[in-house]
PAMAR-717477 format. One line per field, with one value per residue (C-alpha): x, y, z; residue in three letters. Coordinates in nm, 3 decimals. Last residue first. Example, Ala and Ser with C-alpha at 12.3 -4.5 7.8 and 13.67 -1.06 7.14 Angstrom:
c1 <- 1.367:1.230
c2 <- -0.106:-0.450
c3 <- 0.714:0.780
tilum <- SER:ALA
END
This chain:
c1 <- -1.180:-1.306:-1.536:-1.478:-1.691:-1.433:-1.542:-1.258:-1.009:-1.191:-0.947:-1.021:-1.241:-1.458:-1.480:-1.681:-1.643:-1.282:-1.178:-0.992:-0.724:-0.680:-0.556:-0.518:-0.107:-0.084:-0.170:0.109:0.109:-0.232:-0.138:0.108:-0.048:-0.318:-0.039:0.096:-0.234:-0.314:0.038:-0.065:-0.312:-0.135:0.114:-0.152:-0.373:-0.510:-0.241:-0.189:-0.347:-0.108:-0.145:-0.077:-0.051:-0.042:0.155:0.207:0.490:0.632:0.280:0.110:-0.061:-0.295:-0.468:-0.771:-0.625:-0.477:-0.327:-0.540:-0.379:-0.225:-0.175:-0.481:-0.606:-0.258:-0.079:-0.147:-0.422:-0.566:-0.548:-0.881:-0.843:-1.131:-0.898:-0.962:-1.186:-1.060:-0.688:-0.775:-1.014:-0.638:-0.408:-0.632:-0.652:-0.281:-0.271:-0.482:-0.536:-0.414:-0.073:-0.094:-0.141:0.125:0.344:0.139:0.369:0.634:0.396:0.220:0.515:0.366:0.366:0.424:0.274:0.347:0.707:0.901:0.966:1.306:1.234:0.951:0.721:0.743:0.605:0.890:0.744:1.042:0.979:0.642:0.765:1.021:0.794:0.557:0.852:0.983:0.610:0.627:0.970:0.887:0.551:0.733:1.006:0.834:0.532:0.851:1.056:0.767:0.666:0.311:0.233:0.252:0.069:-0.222:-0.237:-0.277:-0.513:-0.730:-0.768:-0.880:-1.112:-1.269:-1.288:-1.526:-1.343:-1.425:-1.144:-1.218:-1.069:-1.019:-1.446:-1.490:-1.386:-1.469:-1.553:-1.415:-1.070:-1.100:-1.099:-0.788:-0.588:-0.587:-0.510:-0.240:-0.056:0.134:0.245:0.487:0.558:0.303:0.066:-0.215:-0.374:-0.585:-0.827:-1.005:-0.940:-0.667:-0.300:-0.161:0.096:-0.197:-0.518:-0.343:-0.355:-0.092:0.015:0.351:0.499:0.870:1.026:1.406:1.331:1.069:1.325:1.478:1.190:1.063:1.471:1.397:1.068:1.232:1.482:1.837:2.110:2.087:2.124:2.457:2.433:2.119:1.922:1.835:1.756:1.624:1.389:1.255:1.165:1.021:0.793:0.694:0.645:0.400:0.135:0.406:0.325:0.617:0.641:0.956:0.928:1.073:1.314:1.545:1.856:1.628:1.526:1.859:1.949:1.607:1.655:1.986:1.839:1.637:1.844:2.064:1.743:1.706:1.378:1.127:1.000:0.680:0.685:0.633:0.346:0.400:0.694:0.732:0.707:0.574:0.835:0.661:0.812:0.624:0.491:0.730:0.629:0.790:1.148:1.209:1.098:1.454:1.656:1.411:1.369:1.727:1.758:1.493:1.616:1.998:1.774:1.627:1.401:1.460:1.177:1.428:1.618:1.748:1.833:1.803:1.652:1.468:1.199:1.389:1.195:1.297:1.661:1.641:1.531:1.202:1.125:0.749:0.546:0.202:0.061:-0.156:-0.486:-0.668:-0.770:-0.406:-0.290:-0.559:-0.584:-0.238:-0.268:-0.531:-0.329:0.039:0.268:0.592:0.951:0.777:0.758:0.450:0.346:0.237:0.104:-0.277:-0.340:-0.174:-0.092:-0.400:-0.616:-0.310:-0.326:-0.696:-0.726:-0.455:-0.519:-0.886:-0.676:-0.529:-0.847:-1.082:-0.860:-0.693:-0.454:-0.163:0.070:0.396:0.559:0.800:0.655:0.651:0.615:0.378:0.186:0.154:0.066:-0.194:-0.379:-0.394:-0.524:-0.794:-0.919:-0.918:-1.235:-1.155:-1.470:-1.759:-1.698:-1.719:-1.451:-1.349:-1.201:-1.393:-1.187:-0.880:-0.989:-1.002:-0.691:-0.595:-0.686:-0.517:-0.700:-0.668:-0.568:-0.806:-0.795:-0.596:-0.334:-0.577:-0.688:-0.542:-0.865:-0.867:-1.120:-1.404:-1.785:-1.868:-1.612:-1.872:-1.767:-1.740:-1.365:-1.298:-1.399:-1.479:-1.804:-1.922:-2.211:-1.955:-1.708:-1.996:-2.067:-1.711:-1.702:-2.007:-1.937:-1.605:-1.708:-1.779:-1.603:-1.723:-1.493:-1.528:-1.422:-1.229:-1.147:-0.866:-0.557:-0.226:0.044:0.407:0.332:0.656:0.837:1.077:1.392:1.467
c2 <- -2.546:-2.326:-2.063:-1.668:-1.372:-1.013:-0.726:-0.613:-0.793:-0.638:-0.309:-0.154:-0.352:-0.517:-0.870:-1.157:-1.544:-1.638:-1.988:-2.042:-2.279:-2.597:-2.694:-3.045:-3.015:-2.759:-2.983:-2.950:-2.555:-2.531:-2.661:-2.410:-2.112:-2.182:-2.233:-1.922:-1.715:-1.861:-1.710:-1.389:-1.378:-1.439:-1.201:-0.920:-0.738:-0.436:-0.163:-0.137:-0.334:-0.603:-0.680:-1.050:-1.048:-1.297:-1.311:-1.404:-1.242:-1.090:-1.033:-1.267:-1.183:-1.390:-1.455:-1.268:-1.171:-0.825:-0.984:-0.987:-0.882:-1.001:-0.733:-0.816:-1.154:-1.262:-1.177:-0.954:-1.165:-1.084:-1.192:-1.314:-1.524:-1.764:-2.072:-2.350:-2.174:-1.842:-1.997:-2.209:-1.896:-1.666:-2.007:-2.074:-1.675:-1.678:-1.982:-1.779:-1.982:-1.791:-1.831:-2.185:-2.387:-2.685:-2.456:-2.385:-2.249:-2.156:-1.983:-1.810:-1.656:-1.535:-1.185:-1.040:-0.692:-0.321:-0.292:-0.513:-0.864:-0.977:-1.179:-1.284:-1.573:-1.979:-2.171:-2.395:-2.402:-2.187:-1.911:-1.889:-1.774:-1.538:-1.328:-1.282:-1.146:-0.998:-0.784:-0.734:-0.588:-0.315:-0.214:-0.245:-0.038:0.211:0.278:0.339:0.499:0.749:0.855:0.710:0.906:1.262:1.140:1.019:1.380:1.601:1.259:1.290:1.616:1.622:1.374:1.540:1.841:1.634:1.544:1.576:1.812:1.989:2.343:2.331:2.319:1.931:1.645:1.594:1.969:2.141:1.946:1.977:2.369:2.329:2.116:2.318:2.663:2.509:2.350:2.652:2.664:2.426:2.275:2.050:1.786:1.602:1.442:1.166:1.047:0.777:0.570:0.739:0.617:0.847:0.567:0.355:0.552:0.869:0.766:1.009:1.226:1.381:1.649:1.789:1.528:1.571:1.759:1.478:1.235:1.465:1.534:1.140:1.113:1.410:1.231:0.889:1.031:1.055:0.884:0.529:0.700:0.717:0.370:0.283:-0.047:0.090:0.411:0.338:0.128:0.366:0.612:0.373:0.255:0.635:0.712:0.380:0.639:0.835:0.768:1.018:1.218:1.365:1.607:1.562:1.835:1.650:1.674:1.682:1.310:1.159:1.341:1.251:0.938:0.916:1.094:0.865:0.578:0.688:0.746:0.399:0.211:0.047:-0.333:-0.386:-0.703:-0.633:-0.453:-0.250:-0.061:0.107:0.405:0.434:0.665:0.817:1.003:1.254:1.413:1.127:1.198:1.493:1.366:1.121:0.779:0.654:0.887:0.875:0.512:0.450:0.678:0.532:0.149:0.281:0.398:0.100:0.191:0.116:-0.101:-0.377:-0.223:-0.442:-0.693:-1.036:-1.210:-1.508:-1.361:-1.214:-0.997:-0.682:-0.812:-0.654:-0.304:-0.169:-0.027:-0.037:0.126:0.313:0.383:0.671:0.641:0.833:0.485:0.389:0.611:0.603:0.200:0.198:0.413:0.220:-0.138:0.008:0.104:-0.047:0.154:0.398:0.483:0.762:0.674:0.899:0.857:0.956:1.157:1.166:1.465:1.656:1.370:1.180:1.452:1.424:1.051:0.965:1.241:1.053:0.749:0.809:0.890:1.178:1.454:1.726:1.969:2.080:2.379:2.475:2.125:2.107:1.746:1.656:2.057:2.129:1.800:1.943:2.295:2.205:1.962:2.257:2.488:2.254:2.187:2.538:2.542:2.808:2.684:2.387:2.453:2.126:2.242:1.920:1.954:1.620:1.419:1.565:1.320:1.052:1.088:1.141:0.802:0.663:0.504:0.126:0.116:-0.067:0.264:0.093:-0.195:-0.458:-0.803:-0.884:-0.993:-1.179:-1.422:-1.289:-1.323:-1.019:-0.831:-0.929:-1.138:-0.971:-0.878:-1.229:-1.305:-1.703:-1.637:-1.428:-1.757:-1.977:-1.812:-1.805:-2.112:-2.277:-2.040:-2.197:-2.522:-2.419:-2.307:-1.960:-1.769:-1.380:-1.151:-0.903:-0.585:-0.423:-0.115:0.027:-0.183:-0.029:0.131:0.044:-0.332:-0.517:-0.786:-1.003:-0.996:-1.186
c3 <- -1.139:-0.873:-0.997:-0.997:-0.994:-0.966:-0.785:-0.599:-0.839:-1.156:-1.060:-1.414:-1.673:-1.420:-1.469:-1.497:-1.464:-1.403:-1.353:-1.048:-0.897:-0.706:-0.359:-0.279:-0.290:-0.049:0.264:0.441:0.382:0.490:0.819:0.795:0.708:0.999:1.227:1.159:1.143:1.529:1.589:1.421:1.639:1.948:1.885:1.923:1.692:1.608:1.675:1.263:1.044:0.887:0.559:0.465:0.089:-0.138:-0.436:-0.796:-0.970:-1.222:-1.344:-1.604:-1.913:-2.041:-2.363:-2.483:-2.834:-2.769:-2.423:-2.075:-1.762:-1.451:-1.163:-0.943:-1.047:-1.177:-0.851:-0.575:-0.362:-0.009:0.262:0.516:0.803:0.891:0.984:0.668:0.477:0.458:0.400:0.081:-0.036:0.004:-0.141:-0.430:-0.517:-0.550:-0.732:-0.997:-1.262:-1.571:-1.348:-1.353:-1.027:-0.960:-0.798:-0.520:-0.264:-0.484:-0.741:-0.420:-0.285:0.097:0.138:0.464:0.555:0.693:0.720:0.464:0.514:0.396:0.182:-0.004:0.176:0.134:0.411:0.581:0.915:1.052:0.741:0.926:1.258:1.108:0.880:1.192:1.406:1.119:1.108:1.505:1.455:1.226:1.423:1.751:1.632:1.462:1.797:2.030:1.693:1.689:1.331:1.326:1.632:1.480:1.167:1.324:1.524:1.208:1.070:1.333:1.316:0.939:0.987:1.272:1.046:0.791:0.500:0.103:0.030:0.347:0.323:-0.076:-0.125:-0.207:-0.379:-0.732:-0.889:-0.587:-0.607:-0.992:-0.980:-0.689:-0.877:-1.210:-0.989:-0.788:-1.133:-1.227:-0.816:-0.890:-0.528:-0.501:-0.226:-0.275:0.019:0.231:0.419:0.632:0.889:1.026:1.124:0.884:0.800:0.639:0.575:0.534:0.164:0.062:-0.254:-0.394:-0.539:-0.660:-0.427:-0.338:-0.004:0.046:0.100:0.364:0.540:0.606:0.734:0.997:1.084:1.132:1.344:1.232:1.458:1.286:0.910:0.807:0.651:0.532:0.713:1.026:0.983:0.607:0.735:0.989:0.684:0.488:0.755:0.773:0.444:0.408:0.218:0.015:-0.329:-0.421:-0.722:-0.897:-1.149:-1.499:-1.666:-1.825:-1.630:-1.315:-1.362:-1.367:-1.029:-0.857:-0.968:-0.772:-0.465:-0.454:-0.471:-0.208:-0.004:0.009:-0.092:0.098:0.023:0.088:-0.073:-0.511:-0.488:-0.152:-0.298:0.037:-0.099:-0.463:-0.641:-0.968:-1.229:-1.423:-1.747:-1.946:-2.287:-2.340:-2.160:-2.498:-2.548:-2.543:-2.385:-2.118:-2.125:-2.107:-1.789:-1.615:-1.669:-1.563:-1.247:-1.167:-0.858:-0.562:-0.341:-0.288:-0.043:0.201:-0.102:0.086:-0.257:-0.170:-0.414:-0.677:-0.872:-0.629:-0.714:-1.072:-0.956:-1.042:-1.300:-1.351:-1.649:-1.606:-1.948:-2.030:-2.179:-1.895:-1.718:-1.761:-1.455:-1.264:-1.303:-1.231:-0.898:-0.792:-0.823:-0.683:-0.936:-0.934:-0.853:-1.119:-1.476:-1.608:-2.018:-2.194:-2.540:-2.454:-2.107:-1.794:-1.586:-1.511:-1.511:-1.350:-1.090:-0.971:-0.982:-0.783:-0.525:-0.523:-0.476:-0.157:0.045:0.082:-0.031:0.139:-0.107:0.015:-0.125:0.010:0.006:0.302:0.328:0.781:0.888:0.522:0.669:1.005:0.922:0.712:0.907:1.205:0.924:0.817:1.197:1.202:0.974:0.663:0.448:0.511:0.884:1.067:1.314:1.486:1.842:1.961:1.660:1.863:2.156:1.942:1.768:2.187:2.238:2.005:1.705:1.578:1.254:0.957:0.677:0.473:0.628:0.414:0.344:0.709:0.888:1.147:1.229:0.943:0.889:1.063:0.823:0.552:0.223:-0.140:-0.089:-0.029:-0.388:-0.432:-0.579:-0.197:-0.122:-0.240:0.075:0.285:0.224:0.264:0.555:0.720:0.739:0.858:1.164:1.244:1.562:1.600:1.711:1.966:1.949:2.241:2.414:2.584:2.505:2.644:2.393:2.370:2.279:2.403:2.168:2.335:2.199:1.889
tilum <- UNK:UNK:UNK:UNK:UNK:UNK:UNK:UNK:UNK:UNK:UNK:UNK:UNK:UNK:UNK:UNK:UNK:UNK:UNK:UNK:UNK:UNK:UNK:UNK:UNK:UNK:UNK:UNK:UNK:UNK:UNK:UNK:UNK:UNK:UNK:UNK:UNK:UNK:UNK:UNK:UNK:UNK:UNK:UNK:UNK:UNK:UNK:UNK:UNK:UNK:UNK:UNK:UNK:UNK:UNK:UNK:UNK:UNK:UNK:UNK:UNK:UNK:UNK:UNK:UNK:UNK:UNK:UNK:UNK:UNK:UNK:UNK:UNK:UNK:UNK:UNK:UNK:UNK:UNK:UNK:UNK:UNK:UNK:UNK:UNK:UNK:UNK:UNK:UNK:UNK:UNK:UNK:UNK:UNK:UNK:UNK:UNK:UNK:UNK:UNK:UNK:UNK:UNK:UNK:UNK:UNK:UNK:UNK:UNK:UNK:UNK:UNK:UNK:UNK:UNK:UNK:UNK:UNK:UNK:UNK:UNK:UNK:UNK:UNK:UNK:UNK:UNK:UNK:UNK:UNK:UNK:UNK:UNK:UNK:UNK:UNK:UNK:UNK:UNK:UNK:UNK:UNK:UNK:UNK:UNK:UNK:UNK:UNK:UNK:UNK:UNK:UNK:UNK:UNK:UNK:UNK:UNK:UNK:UNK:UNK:UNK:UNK:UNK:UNK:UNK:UNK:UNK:UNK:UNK:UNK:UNK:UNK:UNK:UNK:UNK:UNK:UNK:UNK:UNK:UNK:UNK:UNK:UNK:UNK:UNK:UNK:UNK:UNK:UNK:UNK:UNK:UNK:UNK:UNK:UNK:UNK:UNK:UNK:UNK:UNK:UNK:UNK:UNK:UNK:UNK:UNK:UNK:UNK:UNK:UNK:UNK:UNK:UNK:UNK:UNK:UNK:UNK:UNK:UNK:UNK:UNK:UNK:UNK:UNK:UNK:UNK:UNK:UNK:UNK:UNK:UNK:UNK:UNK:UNK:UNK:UNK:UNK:UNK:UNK:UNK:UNK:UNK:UNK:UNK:UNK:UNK:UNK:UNK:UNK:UNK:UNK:UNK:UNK:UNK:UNK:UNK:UNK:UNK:UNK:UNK:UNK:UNK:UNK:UNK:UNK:UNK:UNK:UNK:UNK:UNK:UNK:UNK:UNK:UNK:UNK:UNK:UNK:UNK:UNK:UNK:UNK:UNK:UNK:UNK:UNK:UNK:UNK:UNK:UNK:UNK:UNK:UNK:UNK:UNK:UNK:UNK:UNK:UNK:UNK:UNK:UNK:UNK:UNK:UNK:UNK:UNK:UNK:UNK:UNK:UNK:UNK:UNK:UNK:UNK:UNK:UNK:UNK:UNK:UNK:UNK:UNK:UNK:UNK:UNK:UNK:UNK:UNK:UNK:UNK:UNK:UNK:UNK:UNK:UNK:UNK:UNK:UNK:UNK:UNK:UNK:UNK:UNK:UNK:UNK:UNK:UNK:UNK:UNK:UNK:UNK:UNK:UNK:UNK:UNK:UNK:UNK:UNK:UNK:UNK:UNK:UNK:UNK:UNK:UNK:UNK:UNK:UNK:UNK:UNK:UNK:UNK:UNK:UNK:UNK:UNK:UNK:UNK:UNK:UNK:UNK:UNK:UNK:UNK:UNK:UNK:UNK:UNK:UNK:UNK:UNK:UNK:UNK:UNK:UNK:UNK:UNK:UNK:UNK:UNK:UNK:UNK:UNK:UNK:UNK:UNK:UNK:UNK:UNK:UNK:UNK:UNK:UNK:UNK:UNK:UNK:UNK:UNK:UNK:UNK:UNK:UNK:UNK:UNK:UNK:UNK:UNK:UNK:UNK:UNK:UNK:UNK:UNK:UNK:UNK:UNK:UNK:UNK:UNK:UNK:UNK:UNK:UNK:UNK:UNK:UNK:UNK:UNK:UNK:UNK:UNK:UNK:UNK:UNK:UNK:UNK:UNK
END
């Protein structure tokens, strides 16, 4: 692979506070084996999350300085507006705080008793939103996205024979709206083609269903498809971002990942039946329609975030820095799903600790495993995140059980994913002396944030 060249120049830095492992196995006992209860202060590197953990350009800061901290009609609003109608086409756009208050506002709208909403795979807040209204969120993803060693290039599509039987099935009434989560971040990262889009899009608009995209990682989907779809490798990434949403009849955003802002967000529609519903529970949750729970320096810095995200300069080094990382630990023989998407690498938990049950969160070994041992924080999608419990208590186990290596974006150089590398595989040799988790307490929605666990 050809040597990989930052195209941006390090400004300011953070320093990072070394701890021994004394003190991460406290730390860690001190947290109940929950890496989401432990301070940043307390971490290496940190790669629980891509949300909200970008560095910022110097001229997102500089915008920032242009905030108009009206509470209604601030021109920071209007210059947010008129880049996200430029990137979605969607005539009406809603600011939010963050990804899931979209979530929340349309599945109150949309969900509701007996319906249930398919996807690619739902992501973990947009579940909860979904199900929390009594709906049920139901994944169809393709039959190679289960596959871990899989080389599928798009292994975010959605199964659109699946769709199509569940329509007929079910029938189109109870099916409010289709969701396309892009990339399919549960399941890899994986990002879909636009073939397959526009394929769901077709089923979809013989029965009247509208199209939604979760389209936080729009970007990295968008460079994917350029070089992975043919027909694509003279497009830009913004003219192949408009083109997907030309078959959407909605969608939301955490600008928190490809809006290269730390906070933030949006709802965005076409049917102007539902403006009038949004809006009165915008206010109600979020905020007069001009802010949606921002401050104008949000707002700017998300206008500009989203400029940047879509260069192929920043693309390419972002797309190539994650296969650079996938490559470098498929060589020491630790187990990840293929091929690496575009803003993490997951490591196959069940294959790396095989001899950990599912109700026992191998996942969660290998994340508290890795904390201790180097001081890098991941972050579990497996049984503790996606895993349920059955009628009669018993457990029910996702497809499969992952961890995720997020990768915030202009953070951190090859050298700390190097230092991740050897970490991994160390760990690796050593797999066998890891053991799993016995659940204490739960939340009923999300309990992975706040679960309290016990090793075994």
């Amino acid at each position: 692979m050809p040597v990989l060249f930052e195209p941006f120049r390090i400004k300011v830095v953070e320093p990072i506070r070394l701890t021994t492992r004394a003190e991460r196995e406290s730390l860690l006992q001190q947290a109940h084996y929950n890496v989401f209860r432990l301070r940043s202060a307390d971490v290496l590197i940190d790669l629980l999350t891509d949300s909200g953990t970008a560095a910022m350009s110097d001229r997102q800061w500089a915008a920032m300085f242009h905030g108009d901290e009206a509470y209604a009609g601030s021109h920071s609003y209007y210059r947010f507006i008129e880049t996200v109608g430029a990137l979605t086409g969607m005539p009406y756009i809603f600011p939010v705080h963050q990804g899931r208050a979209a979530e929340h506002i349309l599945f109150h709208l949309l969900g509701g008793p007996g319906k249930i909403i398919p996807s690619n795979t739902h992501f973990d807040t947009t579940r909860a939103n979904i199900e929390q209204t009594g709906a049920e969120a139901l994944d169809l993803p393709i039959a190679e996205a289960l596959l871990p060693e899989s080389q599928c290039p798009f292994k975010g599509n959605l199964d659109v024979a699946k769709l199509e039987e569940l329509i007929e099935k079910v029938g189109a009434d109870r099916i409010p709206v289709c969701l396309f989560t892009l990339t399919n971040n549960t399941l890899g990262g994986h990002p879909a083609s636009l073939a397959n889009i526009r394929a769901v899009k077709k089923v979809l608009s013989r029965y009247g269903i509208p199209l939604f995209l979760d389209a936080c990682r729009i970007a990295e989907n968008a460079y994917c498809i350029k070089l992975r779809e043919p027909g694509y490798v003279n497009r830009t990434p913004w003219e192949i971002a408009q083109e997907i949403f030309s078959h959407a009849d909605g969608c939301f955003m955490s600008a928190k990942k490809d809006g290269l802002a730390n906070i933030g967000g949006f709802l965005a529609v076409r049917d102007v039946t539902l403006v009038e519903r949004i809006q009165h529970l915008l206010i109600l949750w979020e905020g007069f329609p001009t802010y949606g729970g921002l401050a104008g320096r949000d707002l700017e810095a998300i206008a500009q975030g989203l400029h940047e995200a879509f260069q192929e300069e920043y693309l390419h080094h972002r797309i190539h820095f994650v296969a650079h990382f996938a490559e470098q630990l498929r060589r020491t023989g630790v187990p990840i799903i293929e091929p690496p998407g575009g803003h993490a690498v997951f490591i196959d938990a069940a294959r790396f600790a095989p001899h950990i049950a599912p109700e026992h969160f191998p996942g969660q070994a290998i994340v508290c495993a890795l904390y201790v041992h180097a001081g890098v924080r991941a972050v579990e999608v497996g049984s503790l995140m996606m895993g349920k419990r059955g009628a009669n208590g018993d457990h029910i186990a996702p497809p499969l059980e992952l961890v995720r290596l997020a990768i915030p974006r202009r953070v951190y150089t090859q050298s700390h994913m190097d230092y991740v590398v050897e970490a991994l595989a160390e760990l690796y040799a050593t797999r066998d002396s890891l053991r799993g988790f016995r659940l204490l307490s739960e939340a009923p929605f999300l309990r992975h944030f706040t679960a309290v666990l016990e090793p075994l």
